[in-house]
N, C-alpha and C positions, 0 to 999 in steps of 0.2 A: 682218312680219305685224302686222297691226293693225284696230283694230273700229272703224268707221268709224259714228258715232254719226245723220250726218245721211242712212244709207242706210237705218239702220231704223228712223228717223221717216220717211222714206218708202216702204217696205216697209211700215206700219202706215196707212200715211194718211193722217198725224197728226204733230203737231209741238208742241218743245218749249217749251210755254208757259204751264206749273204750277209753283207748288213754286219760285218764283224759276228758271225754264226747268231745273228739274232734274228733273223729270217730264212725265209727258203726263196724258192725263185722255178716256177714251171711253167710249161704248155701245156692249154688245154684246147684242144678243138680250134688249133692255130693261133688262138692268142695266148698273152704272156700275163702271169699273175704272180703277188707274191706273198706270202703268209708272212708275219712276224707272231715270235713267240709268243705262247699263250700266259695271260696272266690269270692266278685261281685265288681264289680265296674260300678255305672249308668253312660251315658254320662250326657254332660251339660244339661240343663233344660227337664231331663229327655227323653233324646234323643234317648236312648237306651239302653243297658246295657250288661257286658260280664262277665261270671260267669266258674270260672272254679274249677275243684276238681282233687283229687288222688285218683286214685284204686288199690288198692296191691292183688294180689292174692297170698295167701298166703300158702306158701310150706316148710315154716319153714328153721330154719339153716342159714340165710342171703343168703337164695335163692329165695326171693320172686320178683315175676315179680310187676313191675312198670308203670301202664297205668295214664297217664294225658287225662284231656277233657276237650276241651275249646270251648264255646260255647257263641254268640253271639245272643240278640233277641232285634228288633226294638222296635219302640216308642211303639206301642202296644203288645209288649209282646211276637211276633210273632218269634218264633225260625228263625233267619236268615243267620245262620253260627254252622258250627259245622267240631271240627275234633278233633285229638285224634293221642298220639302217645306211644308206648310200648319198655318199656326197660325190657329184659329180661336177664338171666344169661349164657355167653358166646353164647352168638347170637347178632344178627344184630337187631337194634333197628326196630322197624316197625311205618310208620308215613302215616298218611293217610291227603293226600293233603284237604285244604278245600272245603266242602261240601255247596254249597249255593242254590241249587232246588231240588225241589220235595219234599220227605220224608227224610230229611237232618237226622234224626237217623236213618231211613234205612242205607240211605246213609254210614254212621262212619261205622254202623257195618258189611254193605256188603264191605267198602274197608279194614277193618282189615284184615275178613273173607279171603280175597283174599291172602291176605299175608301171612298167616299161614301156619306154615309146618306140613305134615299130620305127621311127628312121631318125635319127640326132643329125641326119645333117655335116657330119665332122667324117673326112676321110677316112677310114681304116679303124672308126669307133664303132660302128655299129658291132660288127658281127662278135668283138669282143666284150660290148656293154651287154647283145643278146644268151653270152653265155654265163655272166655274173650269176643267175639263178643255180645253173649246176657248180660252179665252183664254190658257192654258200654249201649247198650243200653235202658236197662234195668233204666241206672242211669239217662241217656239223659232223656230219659220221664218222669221221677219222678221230674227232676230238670224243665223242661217245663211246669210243674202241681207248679212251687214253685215260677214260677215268679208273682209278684204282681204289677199292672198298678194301 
């Protein structure tokens, strides 16, 4: 079992070539966001495997918000854990407890969703903090399409 890095730079679009190719770099819904490479670790005799990455949305000035996703998929490959937590600048971190039934990326991105505050106050943040939801999940599904059994 293994995360196969050039499947979800192609599941995104998008290819590695930020950050010395250790990132990507895209628009989504007019803001700017940026994935860094995924790190995986299989269990033992391929028992499972849990893959997490950083998403920066990016607002420039060392104001850029901070999402981690960490995501866990069975012997078969089967997405079986997902959650995801967001640091942002002078606010309260947002952490969405683990996700283990149903549409577990629905899941991450309706419990973000939940936590967001409808106005932060900061020029030219909101509409890109309000689309943090779809680009988690956005990445979840790309990273799901990248596991290899």
């Amino acid at each position: 079992m293994k995360f196969d890095q050039s499947k979800f730079a192609k599941a995104m679009d998008d290819k590695w070539n930020k950050k010395d190719d250790q990132a990507m770099e895209y628009k989504d819904d007019g803001s700017e966001y940026r994935t860094w490479r995924q790190d995986s670790s299989a269990c033992y005799l391929n028992g499972g495997m849990v893959v997490s990455t950083k998403i920066d949305h990016i607002r420039g000035g060392n104001k850029d918000d901070h999402i981690i996703v960490i995501l866990a998929y069975d012997m078969n490959g089967k997405l079986a854990l997902g959650s995801a937590s967001i640091q942002m600048k002078k606010e309260d971190p947002i952490m969405v407890k683990p996700i283990t039934e149903g549409d577990i990326a629905q899941g991450v991105k309706n419990g973000i969703k939940k936590q967001l505050k409808s106005d932060y106050g900061w020029s030219g943040s909101d509409d890109g903090r309000q689309n943090i939801p779809n680009v988690v999940k956005m990445n979840i599904d790309a990273m799901t399409k990248s596991v290899v059994v």
